[in-house]
CHARMM internal coordinates of N, CA and C (Angstrom, degrees):
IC EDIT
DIST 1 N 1 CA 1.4486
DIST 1 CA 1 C 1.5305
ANGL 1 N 1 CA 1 C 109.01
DIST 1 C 2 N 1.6602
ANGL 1 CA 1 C 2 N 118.31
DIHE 1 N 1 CA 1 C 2 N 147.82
DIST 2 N 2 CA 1.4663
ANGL 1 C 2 N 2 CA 108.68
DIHE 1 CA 1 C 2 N 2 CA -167.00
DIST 2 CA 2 C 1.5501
ANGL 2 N 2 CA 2 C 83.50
DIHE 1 C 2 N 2 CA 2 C -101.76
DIST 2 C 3 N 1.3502
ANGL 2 CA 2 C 3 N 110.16
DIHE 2 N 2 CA 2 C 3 N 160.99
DIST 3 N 3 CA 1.2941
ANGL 2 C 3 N 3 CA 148.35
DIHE 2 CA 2 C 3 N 3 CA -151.31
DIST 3 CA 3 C 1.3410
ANGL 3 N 3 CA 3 C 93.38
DIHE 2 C 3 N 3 CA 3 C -79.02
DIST 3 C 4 N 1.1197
ANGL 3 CA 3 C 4 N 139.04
DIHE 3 N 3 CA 3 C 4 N 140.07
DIST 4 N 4 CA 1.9205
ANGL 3 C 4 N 4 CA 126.28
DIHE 3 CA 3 C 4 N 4 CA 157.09
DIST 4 CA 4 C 1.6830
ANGL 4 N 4 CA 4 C 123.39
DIHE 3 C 4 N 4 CA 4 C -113.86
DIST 4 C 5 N 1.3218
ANGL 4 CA 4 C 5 N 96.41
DIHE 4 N 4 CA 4 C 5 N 32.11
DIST 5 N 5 CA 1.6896
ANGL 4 C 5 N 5 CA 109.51
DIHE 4 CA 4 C 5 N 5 CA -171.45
DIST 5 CA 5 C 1.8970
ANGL 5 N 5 CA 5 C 81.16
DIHE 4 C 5 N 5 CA 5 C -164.81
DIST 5 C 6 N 1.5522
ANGL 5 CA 5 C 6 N 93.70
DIHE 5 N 5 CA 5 C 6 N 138.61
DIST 6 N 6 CA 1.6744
ANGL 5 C 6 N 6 CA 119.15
DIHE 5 CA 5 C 6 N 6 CA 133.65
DIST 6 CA 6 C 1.2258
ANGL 6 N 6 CA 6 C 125.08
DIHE 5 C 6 N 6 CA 6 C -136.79
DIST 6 C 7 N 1.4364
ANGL 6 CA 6 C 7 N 106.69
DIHE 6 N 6 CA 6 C 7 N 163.15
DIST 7 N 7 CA 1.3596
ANGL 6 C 7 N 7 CA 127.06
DIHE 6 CA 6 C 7 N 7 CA -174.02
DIST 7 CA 7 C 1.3507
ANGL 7 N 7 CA 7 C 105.00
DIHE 6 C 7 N 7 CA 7 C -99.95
DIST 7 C 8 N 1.6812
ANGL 7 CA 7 C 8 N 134.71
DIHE 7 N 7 CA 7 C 8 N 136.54
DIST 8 N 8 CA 1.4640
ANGL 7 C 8 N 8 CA 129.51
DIHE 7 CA 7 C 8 N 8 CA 161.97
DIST 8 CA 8 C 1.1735
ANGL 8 N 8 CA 8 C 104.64
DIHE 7 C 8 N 8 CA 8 C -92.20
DIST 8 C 9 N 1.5536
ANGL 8 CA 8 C 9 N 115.97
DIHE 8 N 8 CA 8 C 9 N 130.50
DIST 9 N 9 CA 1.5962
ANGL 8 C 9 N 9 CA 129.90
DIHE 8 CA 8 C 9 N 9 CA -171.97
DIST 9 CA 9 C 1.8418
ANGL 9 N 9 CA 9 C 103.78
DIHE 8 C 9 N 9 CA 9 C -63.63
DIST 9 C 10 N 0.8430
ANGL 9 CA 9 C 10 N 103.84
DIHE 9 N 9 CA 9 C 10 N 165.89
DIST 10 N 10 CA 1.4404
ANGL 9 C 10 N 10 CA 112.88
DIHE 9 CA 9 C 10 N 10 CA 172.94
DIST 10 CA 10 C 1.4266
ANGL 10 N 10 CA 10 C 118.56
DIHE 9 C 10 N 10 CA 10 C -50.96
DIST 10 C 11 N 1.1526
ANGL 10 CA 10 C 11 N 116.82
DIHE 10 N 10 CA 10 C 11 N -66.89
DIST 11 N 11 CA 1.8562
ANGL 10 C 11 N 11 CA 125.19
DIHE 10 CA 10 C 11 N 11 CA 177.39
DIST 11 CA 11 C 1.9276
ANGL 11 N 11 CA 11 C 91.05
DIHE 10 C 11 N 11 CA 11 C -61.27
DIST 11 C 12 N 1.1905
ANGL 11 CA 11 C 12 N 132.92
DIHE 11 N 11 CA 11 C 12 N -58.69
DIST 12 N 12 CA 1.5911
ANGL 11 C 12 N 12 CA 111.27
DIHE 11 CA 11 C 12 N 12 CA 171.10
DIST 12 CA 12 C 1.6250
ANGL 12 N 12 CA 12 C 115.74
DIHE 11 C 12 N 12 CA 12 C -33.52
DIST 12 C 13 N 1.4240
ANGL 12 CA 12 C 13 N 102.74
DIHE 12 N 12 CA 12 C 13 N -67.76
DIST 13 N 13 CA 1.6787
ANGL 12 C 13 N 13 CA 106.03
DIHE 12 CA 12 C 13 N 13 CA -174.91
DIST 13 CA 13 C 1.9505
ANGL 13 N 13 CA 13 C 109.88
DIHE 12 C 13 N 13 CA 13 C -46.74
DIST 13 C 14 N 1.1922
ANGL 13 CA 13 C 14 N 105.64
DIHE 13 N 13 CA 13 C 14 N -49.09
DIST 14 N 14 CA 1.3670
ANGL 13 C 14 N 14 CA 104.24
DIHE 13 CA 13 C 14 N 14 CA -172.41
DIST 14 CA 14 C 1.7658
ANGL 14 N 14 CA 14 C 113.78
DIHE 13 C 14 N 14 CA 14 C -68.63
DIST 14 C 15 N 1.6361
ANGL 14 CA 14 C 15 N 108.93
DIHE 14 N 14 CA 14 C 15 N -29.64
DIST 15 N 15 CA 1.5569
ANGL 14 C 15 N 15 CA 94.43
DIHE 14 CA 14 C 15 N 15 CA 168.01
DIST 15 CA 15 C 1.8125
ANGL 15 N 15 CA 15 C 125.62
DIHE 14 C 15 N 15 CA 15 C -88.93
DIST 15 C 16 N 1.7604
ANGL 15 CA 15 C 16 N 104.65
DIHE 15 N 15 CA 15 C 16 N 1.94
DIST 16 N 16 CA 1.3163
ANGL 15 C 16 N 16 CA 97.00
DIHE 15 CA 15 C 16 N 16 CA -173.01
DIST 16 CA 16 C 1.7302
ANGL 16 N 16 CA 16 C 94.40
DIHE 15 C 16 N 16 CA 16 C -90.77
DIST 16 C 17 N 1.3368
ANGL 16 CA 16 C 17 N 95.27
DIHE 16 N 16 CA 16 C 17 N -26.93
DIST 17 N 17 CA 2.0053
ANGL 16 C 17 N 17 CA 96.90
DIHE 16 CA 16 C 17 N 17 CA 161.69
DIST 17 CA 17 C 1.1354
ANGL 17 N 17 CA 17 C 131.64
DIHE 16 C 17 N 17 CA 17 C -40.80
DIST 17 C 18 N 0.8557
ANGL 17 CA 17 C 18 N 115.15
DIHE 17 N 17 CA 17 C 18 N -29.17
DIST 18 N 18 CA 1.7650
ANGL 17 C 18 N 18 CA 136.77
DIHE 17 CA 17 C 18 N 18 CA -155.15
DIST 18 CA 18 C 1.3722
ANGL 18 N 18 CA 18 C 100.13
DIHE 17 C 18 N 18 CA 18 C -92.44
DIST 18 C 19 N 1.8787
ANGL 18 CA 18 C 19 N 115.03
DIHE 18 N 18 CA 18 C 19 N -56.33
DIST 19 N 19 CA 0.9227
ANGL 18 C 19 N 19 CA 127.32
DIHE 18 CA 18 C 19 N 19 CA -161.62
DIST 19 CA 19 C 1.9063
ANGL 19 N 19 CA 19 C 105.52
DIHE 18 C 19 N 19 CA 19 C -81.21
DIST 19 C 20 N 1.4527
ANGL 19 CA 19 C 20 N 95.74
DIHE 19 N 19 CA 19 C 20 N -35.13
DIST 20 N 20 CA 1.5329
ANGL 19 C 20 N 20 CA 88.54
DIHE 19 CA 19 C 20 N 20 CA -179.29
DIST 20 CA 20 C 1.4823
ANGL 20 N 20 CA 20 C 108.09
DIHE 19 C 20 N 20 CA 20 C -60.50
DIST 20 C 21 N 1.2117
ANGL 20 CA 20 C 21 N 119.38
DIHE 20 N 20 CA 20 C 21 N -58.71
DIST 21 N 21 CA 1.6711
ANGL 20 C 21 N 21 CA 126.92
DIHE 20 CA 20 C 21 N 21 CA -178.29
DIST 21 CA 21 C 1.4651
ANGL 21 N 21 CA 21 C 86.85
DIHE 20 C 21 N 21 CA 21 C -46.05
DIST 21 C 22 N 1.6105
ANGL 21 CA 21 C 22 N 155.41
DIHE 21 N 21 CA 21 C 22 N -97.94
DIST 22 N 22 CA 1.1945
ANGL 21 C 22 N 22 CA 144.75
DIHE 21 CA 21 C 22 N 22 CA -153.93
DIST 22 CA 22 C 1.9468
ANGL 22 N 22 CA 22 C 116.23
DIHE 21 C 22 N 22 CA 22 C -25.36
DIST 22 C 23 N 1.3950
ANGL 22 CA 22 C 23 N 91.97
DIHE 22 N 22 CA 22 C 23 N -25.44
DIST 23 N 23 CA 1.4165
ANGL 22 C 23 N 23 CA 102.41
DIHE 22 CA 22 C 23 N 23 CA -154.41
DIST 23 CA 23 C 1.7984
ANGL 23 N 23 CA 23 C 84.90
DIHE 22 C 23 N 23 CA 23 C -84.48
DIST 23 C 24 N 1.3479
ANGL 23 CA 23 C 24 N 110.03
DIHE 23 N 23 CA 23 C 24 N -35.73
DIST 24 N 24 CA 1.6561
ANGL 23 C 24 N 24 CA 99.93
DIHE 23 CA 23 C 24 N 24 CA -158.72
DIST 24 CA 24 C 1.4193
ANGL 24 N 24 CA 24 C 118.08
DIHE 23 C 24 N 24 CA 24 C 82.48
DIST 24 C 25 N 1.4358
ANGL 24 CA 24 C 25 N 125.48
DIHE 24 N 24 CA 24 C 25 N 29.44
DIST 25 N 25 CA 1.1226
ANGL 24 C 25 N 25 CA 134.60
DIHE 24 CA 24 C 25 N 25 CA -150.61
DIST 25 CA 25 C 2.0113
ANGL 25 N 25 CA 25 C 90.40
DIHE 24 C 25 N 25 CA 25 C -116.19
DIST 25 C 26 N 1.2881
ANGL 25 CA 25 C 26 N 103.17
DIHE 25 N 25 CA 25 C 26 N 138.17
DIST 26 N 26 CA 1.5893
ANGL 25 C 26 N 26 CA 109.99
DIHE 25 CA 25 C 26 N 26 CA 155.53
DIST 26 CA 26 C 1.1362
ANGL 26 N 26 CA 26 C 116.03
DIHE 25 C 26 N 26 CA 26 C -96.28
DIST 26 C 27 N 1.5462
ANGL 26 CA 26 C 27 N 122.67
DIHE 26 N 26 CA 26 C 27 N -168.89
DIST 27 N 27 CA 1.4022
ANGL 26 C 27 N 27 CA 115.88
DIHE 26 CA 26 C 27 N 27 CA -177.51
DIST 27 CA 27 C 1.5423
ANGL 27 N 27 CA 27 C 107.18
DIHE 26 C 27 N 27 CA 27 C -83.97
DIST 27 C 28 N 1.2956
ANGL 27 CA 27 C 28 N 117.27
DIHE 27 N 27 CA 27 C 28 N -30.25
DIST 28 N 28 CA 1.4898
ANGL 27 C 28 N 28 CA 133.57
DIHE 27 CA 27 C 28 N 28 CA 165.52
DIST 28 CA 28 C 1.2572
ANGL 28 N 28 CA 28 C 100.13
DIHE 27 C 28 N 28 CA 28 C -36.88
DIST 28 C 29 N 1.2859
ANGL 28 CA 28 C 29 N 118.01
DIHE 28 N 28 CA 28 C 29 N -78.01
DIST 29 N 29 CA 1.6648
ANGL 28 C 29 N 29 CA 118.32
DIHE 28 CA 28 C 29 N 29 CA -158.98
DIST 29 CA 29 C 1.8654
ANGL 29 N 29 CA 29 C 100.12
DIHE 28 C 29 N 29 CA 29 C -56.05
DIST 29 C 30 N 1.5736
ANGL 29 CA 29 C 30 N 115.38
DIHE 29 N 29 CA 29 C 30 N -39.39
DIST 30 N 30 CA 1.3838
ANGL 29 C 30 N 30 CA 84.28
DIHE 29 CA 29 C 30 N 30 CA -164.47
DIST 30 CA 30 C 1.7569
ANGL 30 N 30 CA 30 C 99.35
DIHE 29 C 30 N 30 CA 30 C -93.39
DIST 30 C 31 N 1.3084
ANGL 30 CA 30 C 31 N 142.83
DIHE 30 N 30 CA 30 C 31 N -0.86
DIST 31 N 31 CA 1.1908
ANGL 30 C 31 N 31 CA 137.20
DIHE 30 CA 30 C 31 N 31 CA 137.75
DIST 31 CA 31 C 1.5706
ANGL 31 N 31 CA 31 C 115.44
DIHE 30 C 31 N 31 CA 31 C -11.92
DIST 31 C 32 N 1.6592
ANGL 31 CA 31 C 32 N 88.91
DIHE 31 N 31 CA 31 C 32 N -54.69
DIST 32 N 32 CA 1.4433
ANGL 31 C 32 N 32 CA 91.94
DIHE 31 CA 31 C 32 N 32 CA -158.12
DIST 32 CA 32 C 1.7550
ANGL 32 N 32 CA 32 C 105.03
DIHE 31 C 32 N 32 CA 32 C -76.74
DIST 32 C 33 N 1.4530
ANGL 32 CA 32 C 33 N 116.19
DIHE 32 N 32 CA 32 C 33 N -39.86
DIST 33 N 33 CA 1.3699
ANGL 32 C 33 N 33 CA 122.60
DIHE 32 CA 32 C 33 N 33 CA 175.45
DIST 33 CA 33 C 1.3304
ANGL 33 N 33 CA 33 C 103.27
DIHE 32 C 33 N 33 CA 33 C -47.58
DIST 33 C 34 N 1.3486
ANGL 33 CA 33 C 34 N 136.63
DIHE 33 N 33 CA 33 C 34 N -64.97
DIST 34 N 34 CA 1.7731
ANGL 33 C 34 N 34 CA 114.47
DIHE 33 CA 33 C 34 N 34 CA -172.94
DIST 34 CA 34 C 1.4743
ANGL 34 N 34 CA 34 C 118.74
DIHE 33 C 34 N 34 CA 34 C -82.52
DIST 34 C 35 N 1.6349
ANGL 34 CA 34 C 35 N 120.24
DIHE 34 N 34 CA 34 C 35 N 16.83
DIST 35 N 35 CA 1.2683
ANGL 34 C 35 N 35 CA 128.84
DIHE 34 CA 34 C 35 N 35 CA -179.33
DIST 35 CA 35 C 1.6601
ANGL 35 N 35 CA 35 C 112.46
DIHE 34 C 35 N 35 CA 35 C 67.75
DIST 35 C 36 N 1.3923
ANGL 35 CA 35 C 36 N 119.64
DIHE 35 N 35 CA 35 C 36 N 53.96
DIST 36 N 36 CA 1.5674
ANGL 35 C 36 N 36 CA 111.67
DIHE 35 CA 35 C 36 N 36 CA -162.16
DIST 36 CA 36 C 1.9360
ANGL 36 N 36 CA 36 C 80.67
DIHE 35 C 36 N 36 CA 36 C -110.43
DIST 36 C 37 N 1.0645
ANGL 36 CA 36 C 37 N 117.25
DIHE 36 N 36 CA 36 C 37 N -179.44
DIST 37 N 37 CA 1.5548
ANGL 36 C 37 N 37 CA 128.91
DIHE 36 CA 36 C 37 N 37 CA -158.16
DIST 37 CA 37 C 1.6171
ANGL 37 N 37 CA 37 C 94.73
DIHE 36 C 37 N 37 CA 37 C -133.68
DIST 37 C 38 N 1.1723
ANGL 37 CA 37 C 38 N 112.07
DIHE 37 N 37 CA 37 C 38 N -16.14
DIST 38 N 38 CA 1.3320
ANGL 37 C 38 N 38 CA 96.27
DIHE 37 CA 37 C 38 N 38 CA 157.88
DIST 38 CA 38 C 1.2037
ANGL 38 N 38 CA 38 C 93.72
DIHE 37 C 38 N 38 CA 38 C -170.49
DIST 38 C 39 N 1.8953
ANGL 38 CA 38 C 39 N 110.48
DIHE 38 N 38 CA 38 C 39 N 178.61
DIST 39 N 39 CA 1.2913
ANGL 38 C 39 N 39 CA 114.82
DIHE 38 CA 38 C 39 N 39 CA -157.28
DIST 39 CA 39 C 1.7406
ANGL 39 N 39 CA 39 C 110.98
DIHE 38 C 39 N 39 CA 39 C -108.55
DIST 39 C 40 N 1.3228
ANGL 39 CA 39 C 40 N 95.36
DIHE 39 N 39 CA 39 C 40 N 18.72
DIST 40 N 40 CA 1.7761
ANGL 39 C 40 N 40 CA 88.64
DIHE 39 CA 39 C 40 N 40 CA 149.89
DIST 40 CA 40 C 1.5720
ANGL 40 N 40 CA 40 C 151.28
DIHE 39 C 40 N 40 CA 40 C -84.29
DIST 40 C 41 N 1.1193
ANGL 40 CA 40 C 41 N 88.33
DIHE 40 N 40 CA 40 C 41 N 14.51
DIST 41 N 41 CA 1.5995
ANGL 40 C 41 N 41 CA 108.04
DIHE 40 CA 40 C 41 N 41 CA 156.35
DIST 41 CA 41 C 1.0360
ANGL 41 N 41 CA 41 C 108.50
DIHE 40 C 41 N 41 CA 41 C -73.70
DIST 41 C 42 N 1.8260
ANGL 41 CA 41 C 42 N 120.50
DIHE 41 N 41 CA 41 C 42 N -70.47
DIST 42 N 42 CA 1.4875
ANGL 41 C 42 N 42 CA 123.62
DIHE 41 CA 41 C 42 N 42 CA -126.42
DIST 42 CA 42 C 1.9448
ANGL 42 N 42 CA 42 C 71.77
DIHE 41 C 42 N 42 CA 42 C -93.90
DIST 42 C 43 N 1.0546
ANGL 42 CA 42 C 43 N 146.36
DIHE 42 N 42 CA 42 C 43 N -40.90
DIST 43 N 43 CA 1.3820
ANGL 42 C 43 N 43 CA 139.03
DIHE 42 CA 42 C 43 N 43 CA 153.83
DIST 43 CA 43 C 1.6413
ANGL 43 N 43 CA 43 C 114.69
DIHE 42 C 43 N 43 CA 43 C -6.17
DIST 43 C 44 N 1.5728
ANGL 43 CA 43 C 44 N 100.05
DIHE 43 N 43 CA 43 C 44 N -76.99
DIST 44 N 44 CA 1.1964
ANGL 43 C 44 N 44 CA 117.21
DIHE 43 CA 43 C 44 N 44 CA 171.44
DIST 44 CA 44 C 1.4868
ANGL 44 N 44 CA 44 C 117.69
DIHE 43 C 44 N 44 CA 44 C -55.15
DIST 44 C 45 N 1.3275
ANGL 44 CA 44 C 45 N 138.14
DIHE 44 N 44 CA 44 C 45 N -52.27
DIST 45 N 45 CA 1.6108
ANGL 44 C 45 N 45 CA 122.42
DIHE 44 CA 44 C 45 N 45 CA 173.39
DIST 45 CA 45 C 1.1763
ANGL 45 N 45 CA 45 C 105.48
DIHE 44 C 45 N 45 CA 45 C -64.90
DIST 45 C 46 N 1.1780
ANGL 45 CA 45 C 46 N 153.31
DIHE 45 N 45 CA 45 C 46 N -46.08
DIST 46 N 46 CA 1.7107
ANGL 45 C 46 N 46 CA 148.35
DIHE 45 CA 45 C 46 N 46 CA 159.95
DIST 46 CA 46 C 1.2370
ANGL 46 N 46 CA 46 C 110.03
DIHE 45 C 46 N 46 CA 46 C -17.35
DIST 46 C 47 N 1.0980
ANGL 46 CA 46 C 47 N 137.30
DIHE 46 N 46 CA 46 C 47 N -47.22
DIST 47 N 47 CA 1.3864
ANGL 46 C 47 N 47 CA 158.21
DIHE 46 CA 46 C 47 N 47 CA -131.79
DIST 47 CA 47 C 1.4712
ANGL 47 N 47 CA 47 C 110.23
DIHE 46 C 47 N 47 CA 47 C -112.43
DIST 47 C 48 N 1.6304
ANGL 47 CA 47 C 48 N 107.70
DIHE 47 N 47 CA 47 C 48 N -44.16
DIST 48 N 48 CA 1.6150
ANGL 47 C 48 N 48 CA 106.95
DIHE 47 CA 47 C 48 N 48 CA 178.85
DIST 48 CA 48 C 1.6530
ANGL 48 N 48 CA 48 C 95.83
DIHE 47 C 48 N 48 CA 48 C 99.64
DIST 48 C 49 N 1.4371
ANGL 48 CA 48 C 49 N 128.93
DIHE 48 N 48 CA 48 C 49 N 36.85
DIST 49 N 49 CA 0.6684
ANGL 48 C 49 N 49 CA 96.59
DIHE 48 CA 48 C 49 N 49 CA 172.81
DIST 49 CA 49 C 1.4434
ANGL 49 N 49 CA 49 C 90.68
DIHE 48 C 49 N 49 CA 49 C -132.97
DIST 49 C 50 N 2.0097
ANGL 49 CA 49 C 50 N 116.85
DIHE 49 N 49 CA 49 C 50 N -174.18
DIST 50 N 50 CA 1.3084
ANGL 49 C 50 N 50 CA 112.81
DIHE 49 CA 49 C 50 N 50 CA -159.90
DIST 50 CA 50 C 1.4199
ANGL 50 N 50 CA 50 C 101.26
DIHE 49 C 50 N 50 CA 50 C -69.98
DIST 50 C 51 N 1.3883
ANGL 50 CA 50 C 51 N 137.91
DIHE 50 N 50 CA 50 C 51 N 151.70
DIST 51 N 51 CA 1.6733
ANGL 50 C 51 N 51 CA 146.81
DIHE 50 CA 50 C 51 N 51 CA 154.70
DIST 51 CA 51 C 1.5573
ANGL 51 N 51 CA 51 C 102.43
DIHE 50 C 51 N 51 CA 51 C -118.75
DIST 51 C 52 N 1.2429
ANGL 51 CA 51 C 52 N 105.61
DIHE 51 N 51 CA 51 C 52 N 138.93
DIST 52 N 52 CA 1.7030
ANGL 51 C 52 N 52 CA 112.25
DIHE 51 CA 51 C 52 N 52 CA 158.37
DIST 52 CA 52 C 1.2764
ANGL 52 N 52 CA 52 C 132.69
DIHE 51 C 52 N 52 CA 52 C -5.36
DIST 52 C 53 N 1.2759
ANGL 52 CA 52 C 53 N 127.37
DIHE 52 N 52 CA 52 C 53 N 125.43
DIST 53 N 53 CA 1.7359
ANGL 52 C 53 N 53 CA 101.60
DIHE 52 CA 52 C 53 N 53 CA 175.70
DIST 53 CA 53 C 1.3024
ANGL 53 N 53 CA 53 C 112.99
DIHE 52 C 53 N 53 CA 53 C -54.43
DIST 53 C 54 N 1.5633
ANGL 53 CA 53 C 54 N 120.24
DIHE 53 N 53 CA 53 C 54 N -58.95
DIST 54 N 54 CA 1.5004
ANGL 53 C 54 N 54 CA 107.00
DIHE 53 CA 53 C 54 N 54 CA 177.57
DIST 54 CA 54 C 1.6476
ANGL 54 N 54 CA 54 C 140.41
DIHE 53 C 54 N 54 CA 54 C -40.83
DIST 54 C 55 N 1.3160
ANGL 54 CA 54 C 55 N 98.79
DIHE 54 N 54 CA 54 C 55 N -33.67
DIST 55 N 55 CA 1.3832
ANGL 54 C 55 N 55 CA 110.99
DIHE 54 CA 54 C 55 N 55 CA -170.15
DIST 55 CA 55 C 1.3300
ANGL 55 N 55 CA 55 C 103.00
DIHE 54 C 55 N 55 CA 55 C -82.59
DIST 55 C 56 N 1.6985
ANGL 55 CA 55 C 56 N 136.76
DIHE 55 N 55 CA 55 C 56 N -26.20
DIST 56 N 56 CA 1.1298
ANGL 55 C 56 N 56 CA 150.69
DIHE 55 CA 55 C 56 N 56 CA 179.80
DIST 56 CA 56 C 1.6641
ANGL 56 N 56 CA 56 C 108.31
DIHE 55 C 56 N 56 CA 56 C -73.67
DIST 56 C 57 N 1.2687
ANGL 56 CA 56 C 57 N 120.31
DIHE 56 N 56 CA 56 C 57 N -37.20
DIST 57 N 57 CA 1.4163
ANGL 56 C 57 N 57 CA 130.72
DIHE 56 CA 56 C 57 N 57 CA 164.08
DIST 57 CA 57 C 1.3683
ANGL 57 N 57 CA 57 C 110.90
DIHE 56 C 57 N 57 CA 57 C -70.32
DIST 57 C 58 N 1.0975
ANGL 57 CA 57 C 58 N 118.03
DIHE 57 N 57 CA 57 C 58 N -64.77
DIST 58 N 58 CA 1.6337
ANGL 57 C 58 N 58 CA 109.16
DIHE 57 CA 57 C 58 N 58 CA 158.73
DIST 58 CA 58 C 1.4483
ANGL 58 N 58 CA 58 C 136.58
DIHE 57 C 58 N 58 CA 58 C 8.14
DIST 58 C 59 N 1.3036
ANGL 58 CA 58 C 59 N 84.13
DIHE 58 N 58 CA 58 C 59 N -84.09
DIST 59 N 59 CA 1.7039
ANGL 58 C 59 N 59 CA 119.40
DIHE 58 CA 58 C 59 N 59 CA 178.74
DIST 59 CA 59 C 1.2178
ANGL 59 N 59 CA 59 C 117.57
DIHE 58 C 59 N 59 CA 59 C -64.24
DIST 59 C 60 N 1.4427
ANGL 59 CA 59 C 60 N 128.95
DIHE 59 N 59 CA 59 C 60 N -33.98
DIST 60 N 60 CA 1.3460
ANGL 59 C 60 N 60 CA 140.45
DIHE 59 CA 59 C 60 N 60 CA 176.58
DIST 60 CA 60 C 1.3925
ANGL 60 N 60 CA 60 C 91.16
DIHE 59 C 60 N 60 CA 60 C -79.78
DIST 60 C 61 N 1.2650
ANGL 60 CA 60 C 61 N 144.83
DIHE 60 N 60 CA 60 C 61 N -62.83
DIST 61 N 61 CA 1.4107
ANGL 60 C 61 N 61 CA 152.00
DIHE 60 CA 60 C 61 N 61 CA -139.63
DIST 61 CA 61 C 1.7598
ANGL 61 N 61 CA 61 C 89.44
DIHE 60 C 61 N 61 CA 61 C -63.71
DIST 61 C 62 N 1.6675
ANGL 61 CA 61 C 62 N 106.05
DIHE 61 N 61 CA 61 C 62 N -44.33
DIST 62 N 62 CA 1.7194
ANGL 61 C 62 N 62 CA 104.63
DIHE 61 CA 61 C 62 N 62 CA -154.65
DIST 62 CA 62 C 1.7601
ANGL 62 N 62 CA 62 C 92.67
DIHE 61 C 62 N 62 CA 62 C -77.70
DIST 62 C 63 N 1.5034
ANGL 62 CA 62 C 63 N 100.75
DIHE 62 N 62 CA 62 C 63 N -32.26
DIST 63 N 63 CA 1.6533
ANGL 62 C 63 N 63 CA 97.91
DIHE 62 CA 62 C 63 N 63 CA 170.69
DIST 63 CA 63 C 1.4785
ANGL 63 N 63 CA 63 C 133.67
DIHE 62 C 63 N 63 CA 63 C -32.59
DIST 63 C 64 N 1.7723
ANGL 63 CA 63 C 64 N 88.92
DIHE 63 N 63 CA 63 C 64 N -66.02
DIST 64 N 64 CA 1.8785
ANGL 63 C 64 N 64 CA 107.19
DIHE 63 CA 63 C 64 N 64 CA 172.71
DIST 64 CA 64 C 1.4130
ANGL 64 N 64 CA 64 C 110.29
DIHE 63 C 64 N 64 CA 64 C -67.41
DIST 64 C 65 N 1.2322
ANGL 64 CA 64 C 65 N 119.59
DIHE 64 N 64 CA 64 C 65 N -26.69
DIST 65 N 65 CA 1.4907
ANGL 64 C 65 N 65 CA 110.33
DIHE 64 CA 64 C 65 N 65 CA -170.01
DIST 65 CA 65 C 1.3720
ANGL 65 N 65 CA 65 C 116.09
DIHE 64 C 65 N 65 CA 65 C -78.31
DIST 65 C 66 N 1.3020
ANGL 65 CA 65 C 66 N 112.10
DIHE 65 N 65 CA 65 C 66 N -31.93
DIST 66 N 66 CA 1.2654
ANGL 65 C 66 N 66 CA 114.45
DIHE 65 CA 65 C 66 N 66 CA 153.06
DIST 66 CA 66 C 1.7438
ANGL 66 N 66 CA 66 C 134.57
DIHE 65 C 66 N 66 CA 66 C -82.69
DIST 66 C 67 N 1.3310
ANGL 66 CA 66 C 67 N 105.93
DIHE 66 N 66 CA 66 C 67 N 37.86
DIST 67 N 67 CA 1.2694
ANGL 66 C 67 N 67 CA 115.14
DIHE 66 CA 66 C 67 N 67 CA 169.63
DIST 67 CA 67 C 1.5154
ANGL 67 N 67 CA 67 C 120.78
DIHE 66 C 67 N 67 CA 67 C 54.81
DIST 67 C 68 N 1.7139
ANGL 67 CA 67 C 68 N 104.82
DIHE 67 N 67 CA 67 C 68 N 46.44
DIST 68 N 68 CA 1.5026
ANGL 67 C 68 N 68 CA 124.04
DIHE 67 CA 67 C 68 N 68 CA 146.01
DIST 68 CA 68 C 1.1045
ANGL 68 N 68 CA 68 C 117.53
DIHE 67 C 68 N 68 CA 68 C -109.45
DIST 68 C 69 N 1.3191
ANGL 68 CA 68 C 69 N 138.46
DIHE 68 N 68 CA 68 C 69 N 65.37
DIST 69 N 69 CA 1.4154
ANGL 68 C 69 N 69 CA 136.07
DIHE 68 CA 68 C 69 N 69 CA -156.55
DIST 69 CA 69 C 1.6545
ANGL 69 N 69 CA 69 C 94.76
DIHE 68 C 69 N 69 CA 69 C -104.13
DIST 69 C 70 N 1.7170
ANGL 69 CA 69 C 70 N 122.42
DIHE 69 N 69 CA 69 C 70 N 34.32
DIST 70 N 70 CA 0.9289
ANGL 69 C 70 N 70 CA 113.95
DIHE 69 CA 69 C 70 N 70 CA 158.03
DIST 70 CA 70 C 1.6093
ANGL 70 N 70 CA 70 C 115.86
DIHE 69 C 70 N 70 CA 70 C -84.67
DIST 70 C 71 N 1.2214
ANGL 70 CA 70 C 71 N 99.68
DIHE 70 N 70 CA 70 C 71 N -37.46
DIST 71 N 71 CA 1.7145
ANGL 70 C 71 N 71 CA 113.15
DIHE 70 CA 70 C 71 N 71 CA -179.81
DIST 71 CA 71 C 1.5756
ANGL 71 N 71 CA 71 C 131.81
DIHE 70 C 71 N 71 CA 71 C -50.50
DIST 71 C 72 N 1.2231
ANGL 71 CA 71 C 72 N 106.11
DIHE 71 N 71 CA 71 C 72 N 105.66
DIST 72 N 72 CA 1.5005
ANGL 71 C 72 N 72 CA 107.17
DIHE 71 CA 71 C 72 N 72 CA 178.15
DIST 72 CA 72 C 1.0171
ANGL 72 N 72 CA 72 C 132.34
DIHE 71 C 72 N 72 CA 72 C -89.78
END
COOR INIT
IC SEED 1 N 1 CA 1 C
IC BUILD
């Protein structure tokens, strides 16, 4: 059965940190980048805790696409 929640590991959380602060980004702005309606998701992956599969792909996707393709 596929999973319907992931967790971002620790070294994930700490480089998508890095990258959001580089970005100048609030949680608003990246809410708004994967189209979420509010910002308890991107709350919740910060945090370590489970988010949606989709919304968890999301967030990684806007990561790499913007040329952090360290983040796993």
């Amino acid at each position: 059965m596929v999973k319907r929640s992931l967790q971002a590991s620790l070294t994930g959380i700490q480089e998508a940190k890095r990258a959001f602060v580089r970005k100048g980004w609030t949680q608003d702005n990246l809410s708004a980048e994967v189209n979420l309606k509010t910002r308890q998701p991107i709350w919740r992956f910060f945090s370590g805790r489970l988010v949606e599969h989709h919304t968890f792909i999301e967030i990684c996707l806007l990561w790499i696409g913007n040329g952090n393709s360290s983040i796993s």
